[in-house]
N, C-alpha and C positions, 0 to 999 in steps of 0.2 A: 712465533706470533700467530699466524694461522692454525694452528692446534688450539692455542691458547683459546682465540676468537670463536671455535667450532664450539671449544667447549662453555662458551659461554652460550652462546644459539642454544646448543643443544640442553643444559639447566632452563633457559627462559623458556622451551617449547615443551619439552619433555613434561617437565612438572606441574604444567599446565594444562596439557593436554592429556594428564592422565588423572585431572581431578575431574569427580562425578559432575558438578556442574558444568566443565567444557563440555565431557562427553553426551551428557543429558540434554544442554543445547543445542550441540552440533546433530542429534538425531531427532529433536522434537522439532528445528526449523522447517525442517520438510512437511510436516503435519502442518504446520503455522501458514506456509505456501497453498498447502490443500485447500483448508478452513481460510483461507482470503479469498484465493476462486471462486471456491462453490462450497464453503460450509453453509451460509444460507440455506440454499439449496439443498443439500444433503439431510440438514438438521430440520428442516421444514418437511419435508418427507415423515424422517424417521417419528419424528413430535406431529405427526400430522393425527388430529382431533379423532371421534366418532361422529356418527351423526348429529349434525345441530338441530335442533327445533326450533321453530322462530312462529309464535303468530301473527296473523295480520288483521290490519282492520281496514279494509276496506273504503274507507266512504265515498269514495266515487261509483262502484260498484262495477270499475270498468278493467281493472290495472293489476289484479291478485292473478289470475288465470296467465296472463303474457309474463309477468313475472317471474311466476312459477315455473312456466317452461323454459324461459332462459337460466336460470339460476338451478339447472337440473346437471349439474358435477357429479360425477363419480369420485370416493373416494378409491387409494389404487388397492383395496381388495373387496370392490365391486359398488360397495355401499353408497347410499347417497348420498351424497356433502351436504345438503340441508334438506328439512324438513316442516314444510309451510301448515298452518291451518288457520283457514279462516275463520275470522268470527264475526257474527253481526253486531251488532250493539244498535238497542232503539236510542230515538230522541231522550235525551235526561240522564242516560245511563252511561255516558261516558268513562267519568269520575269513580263509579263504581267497579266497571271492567279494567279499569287501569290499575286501579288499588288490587283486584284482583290476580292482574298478571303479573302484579312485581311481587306478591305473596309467591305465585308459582315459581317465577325466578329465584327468589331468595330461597324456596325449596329442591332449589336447581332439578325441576321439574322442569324446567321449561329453558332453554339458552337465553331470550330476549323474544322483543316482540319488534313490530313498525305499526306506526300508523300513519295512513295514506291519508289527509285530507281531502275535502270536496274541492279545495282550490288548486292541488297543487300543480295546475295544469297553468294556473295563471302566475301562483308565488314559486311554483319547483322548489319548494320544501316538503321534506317529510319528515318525522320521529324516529329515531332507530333509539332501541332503549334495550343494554344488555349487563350482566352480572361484571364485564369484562368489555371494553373498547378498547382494548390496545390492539387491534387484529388490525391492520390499516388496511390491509389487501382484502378482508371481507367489506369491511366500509367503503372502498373504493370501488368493487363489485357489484354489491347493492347499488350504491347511487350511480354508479356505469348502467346498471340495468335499468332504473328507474328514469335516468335521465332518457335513455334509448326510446321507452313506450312514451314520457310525455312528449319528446321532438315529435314521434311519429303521430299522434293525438293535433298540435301543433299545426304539423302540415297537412293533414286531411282535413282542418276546421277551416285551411286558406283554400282548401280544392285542389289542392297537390297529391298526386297519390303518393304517401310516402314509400313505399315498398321499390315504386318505380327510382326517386330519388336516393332510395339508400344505396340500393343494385349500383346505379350509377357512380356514388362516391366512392362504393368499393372501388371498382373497375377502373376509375381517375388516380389511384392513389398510384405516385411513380415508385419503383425504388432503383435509389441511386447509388451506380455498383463504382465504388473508384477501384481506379487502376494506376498505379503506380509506372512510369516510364522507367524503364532504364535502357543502360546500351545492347542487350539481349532482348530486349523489344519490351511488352508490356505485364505485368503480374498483377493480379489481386490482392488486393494488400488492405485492411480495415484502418481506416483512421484513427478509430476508438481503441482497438487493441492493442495496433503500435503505441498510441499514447501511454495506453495502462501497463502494457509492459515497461518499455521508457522509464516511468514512474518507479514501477518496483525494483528494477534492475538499481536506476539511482540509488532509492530509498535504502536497500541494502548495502551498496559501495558506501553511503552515508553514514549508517551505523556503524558497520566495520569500522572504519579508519578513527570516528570519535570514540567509539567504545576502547579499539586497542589503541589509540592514541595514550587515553585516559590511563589504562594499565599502565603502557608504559613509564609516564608519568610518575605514577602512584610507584610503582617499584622501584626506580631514581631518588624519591622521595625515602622509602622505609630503608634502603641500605645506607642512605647518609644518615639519616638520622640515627640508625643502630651503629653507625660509625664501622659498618662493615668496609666502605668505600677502600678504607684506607688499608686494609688487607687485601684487596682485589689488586689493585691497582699498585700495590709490589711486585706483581705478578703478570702482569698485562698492560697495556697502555692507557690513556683513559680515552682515546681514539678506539682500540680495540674493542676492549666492552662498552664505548656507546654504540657500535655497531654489532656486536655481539645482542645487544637487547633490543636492538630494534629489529635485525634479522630474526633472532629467535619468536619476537613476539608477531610479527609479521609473519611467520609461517604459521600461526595460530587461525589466525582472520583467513589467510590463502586457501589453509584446510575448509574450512566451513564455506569457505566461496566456492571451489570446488564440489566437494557436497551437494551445495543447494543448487550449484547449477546445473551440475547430473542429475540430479532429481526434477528440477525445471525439464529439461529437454526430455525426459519419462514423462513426466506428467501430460505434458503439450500432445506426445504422441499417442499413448493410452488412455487420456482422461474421458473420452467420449465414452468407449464402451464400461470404463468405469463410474462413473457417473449414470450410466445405464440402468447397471444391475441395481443402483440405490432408487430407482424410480424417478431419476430427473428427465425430464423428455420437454426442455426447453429448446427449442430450436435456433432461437437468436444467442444461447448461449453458445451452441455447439457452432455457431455460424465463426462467429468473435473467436473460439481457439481454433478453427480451424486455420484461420487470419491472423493467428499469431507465427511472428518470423522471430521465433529464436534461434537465432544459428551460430555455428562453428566460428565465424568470424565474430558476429556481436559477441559471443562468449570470450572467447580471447581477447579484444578489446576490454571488455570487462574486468579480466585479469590484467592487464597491463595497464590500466592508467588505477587499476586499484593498488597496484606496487609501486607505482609513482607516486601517488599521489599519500599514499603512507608512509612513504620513505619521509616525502616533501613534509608531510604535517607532523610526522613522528621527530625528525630533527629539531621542528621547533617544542613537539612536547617536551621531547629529552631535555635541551636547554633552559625549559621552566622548572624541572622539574629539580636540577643542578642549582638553581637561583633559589630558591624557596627551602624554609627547613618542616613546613608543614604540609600537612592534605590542603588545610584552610584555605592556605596561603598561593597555594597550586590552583586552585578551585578559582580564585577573584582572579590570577594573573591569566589561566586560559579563556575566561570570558571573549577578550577580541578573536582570537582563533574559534570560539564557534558562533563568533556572530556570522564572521567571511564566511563558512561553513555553512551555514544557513541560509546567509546572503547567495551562494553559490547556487542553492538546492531550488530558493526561488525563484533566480532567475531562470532555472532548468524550465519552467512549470512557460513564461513566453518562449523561449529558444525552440522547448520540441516542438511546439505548431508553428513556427518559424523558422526551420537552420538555415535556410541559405539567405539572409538580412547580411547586411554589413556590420550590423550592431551586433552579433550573432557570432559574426567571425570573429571578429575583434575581443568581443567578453571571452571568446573560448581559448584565444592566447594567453591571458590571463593567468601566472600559474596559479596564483590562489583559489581561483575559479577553474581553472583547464581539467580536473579529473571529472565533474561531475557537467561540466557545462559542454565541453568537447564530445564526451560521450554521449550527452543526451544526442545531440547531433547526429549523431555514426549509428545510434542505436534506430532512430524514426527514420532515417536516409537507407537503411540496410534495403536493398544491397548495394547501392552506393556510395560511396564513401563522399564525405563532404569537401568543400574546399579547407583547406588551413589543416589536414587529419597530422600530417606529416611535418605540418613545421611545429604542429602544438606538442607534438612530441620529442623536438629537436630542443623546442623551448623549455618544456617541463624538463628534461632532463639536465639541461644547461643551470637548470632553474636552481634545480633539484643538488645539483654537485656544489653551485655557490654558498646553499642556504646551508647544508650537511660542513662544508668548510665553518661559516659562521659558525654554529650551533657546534662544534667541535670544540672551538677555540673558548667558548664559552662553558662547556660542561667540562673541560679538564679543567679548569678554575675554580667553577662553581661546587664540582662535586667533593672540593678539600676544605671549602669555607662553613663556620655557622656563625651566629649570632644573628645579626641582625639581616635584614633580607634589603640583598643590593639593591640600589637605583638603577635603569634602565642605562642612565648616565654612566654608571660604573662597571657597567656589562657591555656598555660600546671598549669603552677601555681596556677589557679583559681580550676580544678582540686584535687587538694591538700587541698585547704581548707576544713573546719567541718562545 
């Protein structure tokens, strides 16, 4: 029986893991981890422009000079990020200069231009007019700069020196470093990091267990149908290969979990000075992974309620997958399973800025909930563990043997019937049988 059973693991994982798409996933997720980091970042680099030119119009006659010194970037092989020239324009000639400048534009002679009105000290409005606005971080630049000179304009017209006032705000501005307690005394720990990590760790245990659930499923599905079932199952038990294919397929997800989480723990550790050599010299980025606690315990957590929690969800795919003689048919019945599934995933999104609630404990008992909702807990608490870690595991597992019972009793039934697709009603019934 146990031979038998290996050898069904070993067809579900083997043959799977030796087609080009497993293996092409399993090594581009790690790229997929990078490019969610800091592809921004890297890609804004490597795409980073030539010099822009931008003219200006002045008509205050006060605002192009201060402008231009703030908005004096370096691009990273030496060049200047933008390139200003002013221009004057008389009375009546407005209309002409502008018609003008969007000729040079549209000769992409020119990037764009601004024009400064004589009010905008009262309205803080200006023109920014270019071939291309989607640059948000130039826009946002610009009118950061512009906004700076009117404030300062602003408070010298009240008799305030602004220079005195700005020094000042600098100097006010607190930053507030949390520290994390625990019973080894106190760590630095980022709120924001743990959160986004939190996030992603879920967000992959999420994918996992739907995606190879869905396998599952789908392959349950095409052997009844081809009516292979009934050659298997001379041979084996239908206890046997529903655990044979949910082992097998479950060592598929485990591989790639492993994987990305080796590569996670790389990445955490060398990402600074890699990220270096691409010309990223964000500081509040390097700050955040410095502040990420990926560790040996969260990792193994990770692994362990991702096999609980696939065994847990995979028993009921199997058992749809026994009921139904189509994909279609599979497709409308696993609906309530990825509502809970989701329902799980947002409850995660209150629980990590929250684990230790009463409401928190309680959802994370929940087996339906407990892989995704427990873990977020254990994962923002590292390195403490939370209350309830140990009984949720005692639960799911307890959970886990009942439902894998049920969902047994149901696929050696289900996986020798076709026609018509059972009632819910007649799958409690199948249950019942010896």
């Amino acid at each position: 029986m146990r031979k038998k059973m290996f050898a069904v693991i070993q067809r579900e994982y083997i043959t799977r893991a030796k087609s080009k798409g497993f293996i092409i996933v399993t090594l581009i997720f790690p790229l997929i981890l990078v490019l969610l980091f800091s592809g921004y970042f890297i890609f804004s680099k490597i795409f980073q422009p030539s010099t822009k030119t931008f003219t200006i119009i002045d008509q205050t006659g006060m605002v192009f000079e201060e402008f231009a010194r703030i908005q004096s970037d370096k691009l990273p092989g030496g060049e200047p990020k933008y390139s200003f020239i002013k221009k004057d324009v008389a009375p009546g000639g407005m209309e002409k200069a502008l018609a003008d400048l969007q000729a040079e534009v549209n000769r992409k002679e020119l990037s764009g231009y601004l024009v400064i009105p004589e009010d905008i000290i009262e309205k803080r409005e200006a023109k920014y007019s270019a071939r291309n606005v989607s640059d948000f971080e130039e826009l946002e630049s610009f009118s950061r700069s512009l906004s700076w000179i009117v404030t300062n304009v602003r408070l010298e017209q009240k008799g305030w020196p602004a220079k005195k006032i700005r020094s000042e705000m600098e100097k006010g501005r607190v930053k507030l470093v949390s520290q994390q307690i625990t019973e080894k005394g106190e760590i630095e720990k980022s709120g924001l990091s743990s959160f986004m990590m939190t996030y992603i760790l879920t967000y992959v245990m999420f994918l996992m267990i739907i995606i190879y659930g869905g396998i599952l499923m789908r392959s349950v599905i095409e052997e009844k149908t081809q009516r292979i079932t009934e050659s298997i199952v001379s041979s084996i038990s239908p206890l046997g290969l529903m655990f044979g294919k949910m082992l097998g397929i479950c060592a598929l997800g485990l591989t790639q979990l492993l994987v990305f989480g080796g590569f996670l723990l790389g990445t955490i550790t060398f990402a600074e000075p890699l990220l270096k050599k691409f010309g990223v010299q964000s500081a509040g980025l390097f700050e955040i992974i410095k502040q990420v606690h990926f560790t040996a315990p969260v990792f193994g957590f990770l692994i362990l309620f991702f096999l609980l929690g696939f065994v847990f969800y995979s028993g009921l795919y199997a058992a749809l997958g026994a009921m139904v003689n189509t994909e279609d048919e599979g497709q409308q019945l696993q609906m309530p399973l990825v509502v809970l599934f989701f329902l799980s995933y947002f409850i995660m999104f209150s629980v990590a800025r929250n684990p230790d609630t009463a409401r928190a404990f309680w959802v994370s008992l929940i087996p339906f909930f407990t892989p995704i909702v427990m873990f977020a807990r254990i994962s923002v608490s590292d390195p403490i563990l939370p209350s309830g870690t140990f009984l949720s595991l005692v639960i799911m597992a307890l959970s886990t043997i009942l439902l894998i019972w049920v969902a047994a009793k149901i696929y050696r039934v289900g996986i020798l019937m076709y026609g018509k697709k059972p009632s819910f009603k007649e799958a409690l019934k199948w249950i019942r049988y010896k």
